[in-house]
Each structure stands twice: as C-alpha cells, then as structure tokens.
N, CA, C and O of each residue as an XYZ file, in Angstrom:
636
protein
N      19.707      4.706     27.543
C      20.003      3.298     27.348
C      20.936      3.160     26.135
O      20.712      4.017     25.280
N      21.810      2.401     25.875
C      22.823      2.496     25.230
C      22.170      1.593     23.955
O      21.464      0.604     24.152
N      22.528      2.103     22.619
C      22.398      1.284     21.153
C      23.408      0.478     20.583
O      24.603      0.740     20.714
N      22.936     -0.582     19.898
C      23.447     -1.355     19.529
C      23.355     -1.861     18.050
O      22.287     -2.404     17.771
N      24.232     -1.783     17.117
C      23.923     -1.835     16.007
C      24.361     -3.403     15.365
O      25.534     -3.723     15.558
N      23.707     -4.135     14.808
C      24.912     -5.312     13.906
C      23.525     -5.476     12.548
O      22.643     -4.747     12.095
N      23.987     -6.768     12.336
C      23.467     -7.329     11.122
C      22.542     -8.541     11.510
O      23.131     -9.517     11.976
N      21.442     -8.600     11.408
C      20.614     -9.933     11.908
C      19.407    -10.636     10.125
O      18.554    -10.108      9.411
N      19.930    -11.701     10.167
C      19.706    -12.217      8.662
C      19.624    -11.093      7.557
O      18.616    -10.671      6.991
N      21.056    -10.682      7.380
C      21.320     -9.911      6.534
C      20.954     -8.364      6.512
O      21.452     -7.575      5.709
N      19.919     -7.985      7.599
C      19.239     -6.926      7.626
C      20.397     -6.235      8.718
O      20.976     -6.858      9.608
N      20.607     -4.390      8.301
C      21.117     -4.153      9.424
C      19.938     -3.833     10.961
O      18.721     -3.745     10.793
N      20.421     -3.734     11.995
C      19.550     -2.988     12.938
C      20.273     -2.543     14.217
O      21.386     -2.768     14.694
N      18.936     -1.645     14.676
C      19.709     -1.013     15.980
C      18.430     -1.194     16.813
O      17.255     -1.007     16.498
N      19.002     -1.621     17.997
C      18.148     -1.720     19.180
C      18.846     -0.867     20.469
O      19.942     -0.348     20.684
N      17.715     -1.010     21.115
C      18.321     -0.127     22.601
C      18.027     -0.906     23.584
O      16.830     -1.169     23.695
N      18.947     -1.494     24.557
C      18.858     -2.283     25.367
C      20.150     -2.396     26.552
O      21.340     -2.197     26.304
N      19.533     -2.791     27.969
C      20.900     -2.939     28.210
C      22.159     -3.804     27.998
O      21.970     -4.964     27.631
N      23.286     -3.421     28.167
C      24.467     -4.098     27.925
C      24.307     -5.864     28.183
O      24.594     -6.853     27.509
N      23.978     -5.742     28.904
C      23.879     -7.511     29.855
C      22.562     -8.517     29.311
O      22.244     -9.700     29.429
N      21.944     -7.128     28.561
C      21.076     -8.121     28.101
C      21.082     -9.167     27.177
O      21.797     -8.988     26.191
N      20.173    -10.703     27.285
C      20.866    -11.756     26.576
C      20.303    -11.353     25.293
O      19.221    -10.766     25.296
N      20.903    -11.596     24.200
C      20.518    -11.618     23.010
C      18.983    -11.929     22.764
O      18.090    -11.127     22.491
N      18.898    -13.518     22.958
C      17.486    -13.873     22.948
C      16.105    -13.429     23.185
O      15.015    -13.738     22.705
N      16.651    -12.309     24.404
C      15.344    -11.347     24.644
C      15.195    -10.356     23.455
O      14.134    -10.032     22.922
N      16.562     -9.892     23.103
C      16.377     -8.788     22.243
C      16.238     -9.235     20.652
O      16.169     -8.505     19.663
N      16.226    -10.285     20.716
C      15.924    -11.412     19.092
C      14.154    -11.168     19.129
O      13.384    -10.678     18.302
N      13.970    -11.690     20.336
C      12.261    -12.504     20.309
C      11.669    -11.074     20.883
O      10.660    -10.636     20.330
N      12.233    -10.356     21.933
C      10.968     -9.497     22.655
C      11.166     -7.990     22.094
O      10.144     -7.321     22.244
N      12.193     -7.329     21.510
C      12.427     -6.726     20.929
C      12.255     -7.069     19.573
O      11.137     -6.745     19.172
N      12.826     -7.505     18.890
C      12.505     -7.442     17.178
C      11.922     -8.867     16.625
O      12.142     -9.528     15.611
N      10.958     -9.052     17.926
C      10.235    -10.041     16.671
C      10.327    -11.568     16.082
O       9.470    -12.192     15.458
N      11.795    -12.013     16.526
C      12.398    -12.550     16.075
C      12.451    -14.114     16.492
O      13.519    -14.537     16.936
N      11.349    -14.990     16.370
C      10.735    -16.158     17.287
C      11.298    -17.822     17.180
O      11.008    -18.897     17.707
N      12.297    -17.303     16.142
C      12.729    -19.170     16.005
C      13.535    -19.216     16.890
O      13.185    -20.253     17.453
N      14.416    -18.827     17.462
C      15.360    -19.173     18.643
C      14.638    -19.219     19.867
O      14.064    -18.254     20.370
N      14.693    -20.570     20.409
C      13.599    -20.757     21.215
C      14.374    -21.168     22.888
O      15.306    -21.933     23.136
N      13.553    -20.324     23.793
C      14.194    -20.490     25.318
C      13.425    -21.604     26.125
O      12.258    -21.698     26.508
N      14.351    -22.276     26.214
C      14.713    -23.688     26.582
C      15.230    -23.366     28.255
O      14.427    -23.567     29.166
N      16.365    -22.952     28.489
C      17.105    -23.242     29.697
C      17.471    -21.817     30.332
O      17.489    -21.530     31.529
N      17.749    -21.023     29.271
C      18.500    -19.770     29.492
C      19.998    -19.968     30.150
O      20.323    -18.990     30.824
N      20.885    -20.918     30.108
C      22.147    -21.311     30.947
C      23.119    -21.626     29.233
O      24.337    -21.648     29.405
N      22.785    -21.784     28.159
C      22.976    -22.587     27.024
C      23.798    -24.114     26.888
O      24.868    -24.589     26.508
N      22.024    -24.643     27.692
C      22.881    -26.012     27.905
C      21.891    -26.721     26.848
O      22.295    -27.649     26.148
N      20.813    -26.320     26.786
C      19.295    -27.137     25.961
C      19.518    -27.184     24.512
O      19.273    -28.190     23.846
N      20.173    -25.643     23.827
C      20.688    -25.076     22.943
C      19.465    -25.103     22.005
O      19.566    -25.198     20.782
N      18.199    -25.004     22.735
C      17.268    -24.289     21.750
C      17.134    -23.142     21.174
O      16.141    -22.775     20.545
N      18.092    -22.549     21.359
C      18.265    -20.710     20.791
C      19.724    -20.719     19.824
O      20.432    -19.719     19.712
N      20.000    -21.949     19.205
C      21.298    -21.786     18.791
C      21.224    -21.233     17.700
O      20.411    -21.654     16.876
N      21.873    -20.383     17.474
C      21.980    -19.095     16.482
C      23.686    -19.296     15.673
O      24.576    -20.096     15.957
N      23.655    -18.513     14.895
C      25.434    -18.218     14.431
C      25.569    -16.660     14.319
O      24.818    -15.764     13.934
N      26.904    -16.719     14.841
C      27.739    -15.024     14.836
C      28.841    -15.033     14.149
O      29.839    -15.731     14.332
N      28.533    -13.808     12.915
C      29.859    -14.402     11.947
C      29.990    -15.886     11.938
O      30.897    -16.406     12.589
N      29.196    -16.571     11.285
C      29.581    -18.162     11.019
C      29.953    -19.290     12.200
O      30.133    -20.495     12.370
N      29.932    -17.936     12.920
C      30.223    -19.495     14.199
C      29.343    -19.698     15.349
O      28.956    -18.663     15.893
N      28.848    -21.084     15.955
C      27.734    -21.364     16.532
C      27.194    -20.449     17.916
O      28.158    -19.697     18.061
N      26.494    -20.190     18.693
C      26.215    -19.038     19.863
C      24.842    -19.645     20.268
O      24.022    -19.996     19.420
N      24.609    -19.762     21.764
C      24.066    -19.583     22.051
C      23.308    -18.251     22.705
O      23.682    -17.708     23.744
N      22.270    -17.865     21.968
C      21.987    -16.377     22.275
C      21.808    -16.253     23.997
O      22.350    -15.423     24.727
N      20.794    -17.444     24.418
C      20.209    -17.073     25.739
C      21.440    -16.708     26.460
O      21.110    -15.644     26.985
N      22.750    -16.958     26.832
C      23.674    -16.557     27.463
C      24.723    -15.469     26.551
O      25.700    -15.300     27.282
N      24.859    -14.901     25.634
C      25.177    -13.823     24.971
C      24.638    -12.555     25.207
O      23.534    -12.331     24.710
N      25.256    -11.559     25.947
C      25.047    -10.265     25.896
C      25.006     -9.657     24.546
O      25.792    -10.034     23.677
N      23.953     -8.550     24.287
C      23.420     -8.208     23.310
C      25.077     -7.168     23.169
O      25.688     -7.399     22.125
N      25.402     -6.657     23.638
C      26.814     -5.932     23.766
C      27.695     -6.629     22.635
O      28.076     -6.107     21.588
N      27.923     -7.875     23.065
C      29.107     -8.500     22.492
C      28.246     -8.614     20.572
O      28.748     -9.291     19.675
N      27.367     -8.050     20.462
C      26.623     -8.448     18.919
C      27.154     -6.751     18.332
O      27.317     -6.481     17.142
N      27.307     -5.995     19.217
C      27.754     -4.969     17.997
C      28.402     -5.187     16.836
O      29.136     -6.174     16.789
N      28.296     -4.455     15.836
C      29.233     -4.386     14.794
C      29.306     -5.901     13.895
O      29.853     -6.004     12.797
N      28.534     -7.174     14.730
C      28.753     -8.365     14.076
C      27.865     -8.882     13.317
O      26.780     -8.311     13.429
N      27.885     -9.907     12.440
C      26.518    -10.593     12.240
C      25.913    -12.412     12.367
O      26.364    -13.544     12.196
N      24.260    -11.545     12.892
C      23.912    -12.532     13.719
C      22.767    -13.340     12.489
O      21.938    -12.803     11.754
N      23.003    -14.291     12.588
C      21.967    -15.647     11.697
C      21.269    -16.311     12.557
O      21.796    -16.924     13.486
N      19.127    -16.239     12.208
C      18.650    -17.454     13.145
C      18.349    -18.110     12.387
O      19.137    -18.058     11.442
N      17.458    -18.870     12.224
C      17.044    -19.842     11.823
C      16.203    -19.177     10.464
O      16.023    -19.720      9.374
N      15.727    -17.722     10.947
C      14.795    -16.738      9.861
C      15.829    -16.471      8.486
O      15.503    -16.351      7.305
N      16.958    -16.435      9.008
C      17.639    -16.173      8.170
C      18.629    -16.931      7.167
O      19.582    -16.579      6.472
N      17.969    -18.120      7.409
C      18.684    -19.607      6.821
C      18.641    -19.529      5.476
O      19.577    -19.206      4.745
N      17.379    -19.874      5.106
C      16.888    -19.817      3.533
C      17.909    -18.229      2.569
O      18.483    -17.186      2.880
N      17.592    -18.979      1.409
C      17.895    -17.730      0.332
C      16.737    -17.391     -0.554
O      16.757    -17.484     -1.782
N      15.783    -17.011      0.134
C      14.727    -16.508     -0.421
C      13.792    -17.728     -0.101
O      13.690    -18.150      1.051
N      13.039    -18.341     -1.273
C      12.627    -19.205     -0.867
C      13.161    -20.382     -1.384
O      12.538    -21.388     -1.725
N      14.462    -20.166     -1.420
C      15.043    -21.527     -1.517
C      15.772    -22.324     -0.124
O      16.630    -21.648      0.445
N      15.609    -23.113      0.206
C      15.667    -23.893      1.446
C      16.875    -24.077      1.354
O      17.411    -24.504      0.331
N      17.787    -23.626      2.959
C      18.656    -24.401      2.762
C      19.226    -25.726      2.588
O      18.212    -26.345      2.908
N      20.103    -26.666      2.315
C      20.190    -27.813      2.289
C      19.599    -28.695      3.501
O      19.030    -29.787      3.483
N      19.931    -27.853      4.534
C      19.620    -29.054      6.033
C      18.229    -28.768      5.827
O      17.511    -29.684      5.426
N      17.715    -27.562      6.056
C      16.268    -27.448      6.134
C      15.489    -28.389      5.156
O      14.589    -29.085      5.626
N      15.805    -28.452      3.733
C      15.053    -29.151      2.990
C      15.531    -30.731      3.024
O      14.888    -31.596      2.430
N      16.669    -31.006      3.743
C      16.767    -32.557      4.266
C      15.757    -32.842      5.436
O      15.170    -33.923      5.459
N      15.572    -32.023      6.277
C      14.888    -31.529      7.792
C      13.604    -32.459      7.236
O      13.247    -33.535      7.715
N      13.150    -31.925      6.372
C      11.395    -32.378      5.665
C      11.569    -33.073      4.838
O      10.673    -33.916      4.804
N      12.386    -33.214      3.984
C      12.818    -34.679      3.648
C      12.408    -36.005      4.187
O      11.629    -36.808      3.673
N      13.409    -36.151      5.905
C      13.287    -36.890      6.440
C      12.381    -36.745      7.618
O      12.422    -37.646      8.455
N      11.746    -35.960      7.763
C      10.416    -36.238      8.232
C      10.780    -35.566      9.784
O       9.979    -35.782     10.693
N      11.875    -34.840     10.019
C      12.418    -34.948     11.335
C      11.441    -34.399     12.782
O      11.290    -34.786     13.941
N      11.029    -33.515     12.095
C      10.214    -32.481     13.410
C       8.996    -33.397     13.867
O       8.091    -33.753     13.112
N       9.138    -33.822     15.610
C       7.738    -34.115     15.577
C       6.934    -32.928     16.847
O       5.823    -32.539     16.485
N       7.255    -32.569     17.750
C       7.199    -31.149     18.337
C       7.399    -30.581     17.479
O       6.493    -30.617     16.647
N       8.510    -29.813     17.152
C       9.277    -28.570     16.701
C       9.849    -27.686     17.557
O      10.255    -26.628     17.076
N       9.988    -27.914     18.880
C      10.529    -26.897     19.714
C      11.544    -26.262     19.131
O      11.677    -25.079     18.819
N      12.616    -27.677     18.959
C      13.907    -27.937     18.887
C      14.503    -27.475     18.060
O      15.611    -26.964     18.221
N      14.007    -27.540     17.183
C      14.317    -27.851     15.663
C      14.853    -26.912     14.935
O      15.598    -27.273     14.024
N      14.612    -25.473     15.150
C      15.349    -24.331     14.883
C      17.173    -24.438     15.387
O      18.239    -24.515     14.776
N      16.799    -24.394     16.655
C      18.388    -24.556     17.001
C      18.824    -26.252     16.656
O      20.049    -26.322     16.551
N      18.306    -27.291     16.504
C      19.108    -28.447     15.835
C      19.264    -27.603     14.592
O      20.412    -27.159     14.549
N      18.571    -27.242     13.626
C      18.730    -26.879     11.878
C      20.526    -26.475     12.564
O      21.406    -27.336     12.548
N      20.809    -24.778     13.215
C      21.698    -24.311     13.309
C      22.967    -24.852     13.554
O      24.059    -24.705     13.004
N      22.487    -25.655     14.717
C      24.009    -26.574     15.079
C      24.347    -27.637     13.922
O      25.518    -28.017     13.921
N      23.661    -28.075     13.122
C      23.702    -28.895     11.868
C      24.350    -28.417     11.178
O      25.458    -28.917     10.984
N      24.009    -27.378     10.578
C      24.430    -26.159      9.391
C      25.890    -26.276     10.177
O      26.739    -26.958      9.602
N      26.262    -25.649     11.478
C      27.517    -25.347     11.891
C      28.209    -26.356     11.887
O      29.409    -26.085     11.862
N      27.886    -27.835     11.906
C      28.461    -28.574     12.055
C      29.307    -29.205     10.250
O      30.419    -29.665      9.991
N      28.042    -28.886      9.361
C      28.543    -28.847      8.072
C      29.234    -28.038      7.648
O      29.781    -28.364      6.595
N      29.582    -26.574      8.218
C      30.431    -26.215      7.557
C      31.698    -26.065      7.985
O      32.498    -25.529      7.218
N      32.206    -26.583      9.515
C      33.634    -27.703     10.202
C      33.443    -27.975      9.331
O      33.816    -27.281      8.385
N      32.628    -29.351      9.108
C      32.967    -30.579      8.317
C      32.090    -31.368      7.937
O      31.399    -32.200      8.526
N      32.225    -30.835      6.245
C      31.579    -31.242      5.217
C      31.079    -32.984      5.226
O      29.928    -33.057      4.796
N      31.556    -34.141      5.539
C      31.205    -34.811      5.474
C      31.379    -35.975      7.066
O      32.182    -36.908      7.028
N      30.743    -35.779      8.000
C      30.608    -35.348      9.049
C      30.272    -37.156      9.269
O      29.384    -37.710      8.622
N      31.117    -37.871     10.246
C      30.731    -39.466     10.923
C      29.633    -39.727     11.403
O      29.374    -38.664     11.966
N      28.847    -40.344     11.575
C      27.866    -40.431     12.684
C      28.420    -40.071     14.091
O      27.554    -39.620     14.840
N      29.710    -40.172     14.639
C      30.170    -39.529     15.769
C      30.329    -38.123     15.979
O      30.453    -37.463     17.011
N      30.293    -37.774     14.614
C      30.871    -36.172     14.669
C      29.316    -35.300     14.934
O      29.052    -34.201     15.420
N      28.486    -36.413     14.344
C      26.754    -35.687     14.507
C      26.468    -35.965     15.806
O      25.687    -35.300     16.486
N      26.982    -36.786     16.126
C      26.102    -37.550     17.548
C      27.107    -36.701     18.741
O      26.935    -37.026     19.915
N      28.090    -35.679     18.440
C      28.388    -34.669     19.282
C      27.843    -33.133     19.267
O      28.441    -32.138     19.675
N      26.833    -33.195     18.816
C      26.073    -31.907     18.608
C      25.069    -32.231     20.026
O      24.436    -33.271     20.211
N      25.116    -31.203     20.818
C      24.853    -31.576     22.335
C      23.074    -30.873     22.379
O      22.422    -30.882     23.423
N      22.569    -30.353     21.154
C      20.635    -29.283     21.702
C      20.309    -30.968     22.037
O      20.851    -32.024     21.709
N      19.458    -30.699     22.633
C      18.410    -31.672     23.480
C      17.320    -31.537     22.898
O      16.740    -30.455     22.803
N      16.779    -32.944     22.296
C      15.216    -33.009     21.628
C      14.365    -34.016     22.783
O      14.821    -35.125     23.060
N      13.412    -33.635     23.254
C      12.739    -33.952     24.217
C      11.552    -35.265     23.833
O      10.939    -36.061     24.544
N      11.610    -34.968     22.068
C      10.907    -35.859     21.222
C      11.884    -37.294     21.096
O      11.434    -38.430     20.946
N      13.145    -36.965     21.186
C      14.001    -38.042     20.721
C      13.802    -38.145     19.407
O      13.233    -39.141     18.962
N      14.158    -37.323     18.736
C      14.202    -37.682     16.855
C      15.250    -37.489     16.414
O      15.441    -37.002     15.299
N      16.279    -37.894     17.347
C      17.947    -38.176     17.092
C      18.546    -38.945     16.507
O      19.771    -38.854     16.437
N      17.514    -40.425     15.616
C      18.083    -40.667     14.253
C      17.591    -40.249     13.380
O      18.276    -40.382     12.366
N      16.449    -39.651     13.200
C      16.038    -38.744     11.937
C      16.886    -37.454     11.935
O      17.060    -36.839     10.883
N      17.278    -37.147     12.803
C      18.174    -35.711     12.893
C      19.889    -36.470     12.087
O      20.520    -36.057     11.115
N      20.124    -37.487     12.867
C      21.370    -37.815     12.131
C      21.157    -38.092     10.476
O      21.863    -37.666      9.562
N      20.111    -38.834     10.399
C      19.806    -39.111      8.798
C      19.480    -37.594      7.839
O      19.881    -37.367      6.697
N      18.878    -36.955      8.464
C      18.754    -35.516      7.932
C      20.238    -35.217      7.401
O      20.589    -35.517      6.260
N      21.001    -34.650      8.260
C      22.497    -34.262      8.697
C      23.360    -35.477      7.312
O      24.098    -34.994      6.453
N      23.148    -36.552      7.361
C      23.889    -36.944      6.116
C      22.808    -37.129      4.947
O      23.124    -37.781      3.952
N      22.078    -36.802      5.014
C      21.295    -36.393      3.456
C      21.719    -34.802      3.196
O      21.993    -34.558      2.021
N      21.793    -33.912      3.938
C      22.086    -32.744      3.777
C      23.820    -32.625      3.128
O      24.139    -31.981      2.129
N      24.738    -33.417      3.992
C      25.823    -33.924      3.624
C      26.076    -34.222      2.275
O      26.762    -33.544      1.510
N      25.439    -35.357      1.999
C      25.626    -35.675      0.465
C      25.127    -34.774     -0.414
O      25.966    -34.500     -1.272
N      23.775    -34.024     -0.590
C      23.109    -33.295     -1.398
C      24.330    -32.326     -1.573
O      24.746    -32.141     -2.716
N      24.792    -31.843     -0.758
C      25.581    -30.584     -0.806
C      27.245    -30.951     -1.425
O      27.999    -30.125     -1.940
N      27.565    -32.583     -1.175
C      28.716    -32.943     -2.129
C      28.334    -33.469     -3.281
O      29.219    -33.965     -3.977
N      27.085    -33.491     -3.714
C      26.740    -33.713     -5.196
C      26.285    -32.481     -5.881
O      26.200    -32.420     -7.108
N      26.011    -31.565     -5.141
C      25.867    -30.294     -5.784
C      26.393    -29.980     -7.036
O      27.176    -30.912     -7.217
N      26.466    -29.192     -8.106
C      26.699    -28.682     -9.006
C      27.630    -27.739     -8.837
O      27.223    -26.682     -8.353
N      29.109    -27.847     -9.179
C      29.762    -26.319     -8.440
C      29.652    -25.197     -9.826
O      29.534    -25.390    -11.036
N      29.755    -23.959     -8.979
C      29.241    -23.093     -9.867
C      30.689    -22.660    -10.542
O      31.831    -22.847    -10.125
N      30.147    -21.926    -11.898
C      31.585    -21.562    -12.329
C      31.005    -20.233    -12.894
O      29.882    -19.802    -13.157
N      32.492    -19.709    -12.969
C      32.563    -17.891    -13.666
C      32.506    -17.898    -15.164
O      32.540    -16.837    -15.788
C-alpha cells in the first residue's frame, strides 16, 4: 500500500493508505483525528472543512494522495497552545455552538475567510456556504465580526 507523508497541525506524519482515499477517513479513522466532521461526503455540507497550505479543502472529497508533501490544518490544530484562536475565542464569546456538529468546519471556513479578507461585509460572511442544521447563522456572522475587529485592534508586534 503506498505512503504518504505531509504535515497535519504542525506535526509531521506518514500513513499508508490508498491513493483515492478521502482524506477524512485517513484524518478520523486512521490518525485519530475527530473534528472534521462527515456530513455529506460530496463537499457540499462542508462539515470537514479543513485548510491545505492556508487554503480552504474539503477533506471528505480530497484524495489523501493530493496531501503529500503539504500541510494540512483541522480544527485540532487551530489554537497556539492554549491560546485560542481569535474566531474560536469569538465562537464562545458569542455563544455560537448550539449542536456543535458544525462548528469545527464553520471555525475553518471563518478563519479562511479572514484571512481573504480581513474585514469581511456581512455579504462576504453570508457567502460561506457549511450548513448549520441549528441555524446559528447570526451568531456565526456576529462571531466572524467580533473575531474581525479583535484581530484589527490587536497589538502589532515589533522586532
């Protein structure tokens, strides 16, 4: 069976799996890896939304193939230790999760959407397409610009 090596929240690893296989299996049933959550398997629900090299993916339709050599971010790998990232600690802020299915892949598409664009319309949020089954799609937008601002009032760092 053929190996596969990349980077998954910073850690390297190698799995053995086949080529075709979707990521998501080899996230959750192979290593463990449970916040990307299967929803549809087509990546239309976008409960598994993950980032590769910085840019958004849905794992359930990603061959584990195309992850060589790259690196993959879930939701495990958000935080910097135990410091929360900005969306996450807007996330509980505003109270957003009332399931939680979702909420891993909303955090992701959020994050991706902040770092397009930093200070993001209510239109530009309200085109982020995961599906919350709870409907907590104005606490998700209010999250998304509390996360927004926190992060343009930030402190910039200097050398």
């Amino acid at each position: 069976m053929p190996r596969y090596s990349f980077v998954l929240n910073k850690q390297p690893v190698t799995v053995e799996a086949p080529a075709d296989m979707p990521l998501l299996w080899v996230l959750r049933d192979v290593l463990g890896v449970t916040g990307p959550k299967y929803g549809c398997g087509i990546g239309v629900c976008r409960a598994c939304t993950s980032h590769m090299d910085g840019s958004e993916i849905q794992p359930c339709v990603v061959p584990v193939a195309d992850c060589a050599g790259r690196r993959v971010t879930t939701i495990e790998g958000l935080a910097d230790g135990d410091r929360l990232h900005p969306v996450q600690k807007a996330w509980l802020e505003c109270d957003v999760a009332q399931c939680g299915f979702c909420q891993p892949g909303q955090i992701m598409a959020a994050v991706a959407l902040l770092d397009r664009t930093p200070q993001p319309t209510d239109d530009d949020i309200d085109r982020i397409e995961n599906v919350c089954r709870c409907g907590t799609y104005p606490r998700i937008r209010e999250a998304i610009r509390k996360a927004s601002a926190d992060v343009a009032s930030a402190p910039v760092a200097r050398e």
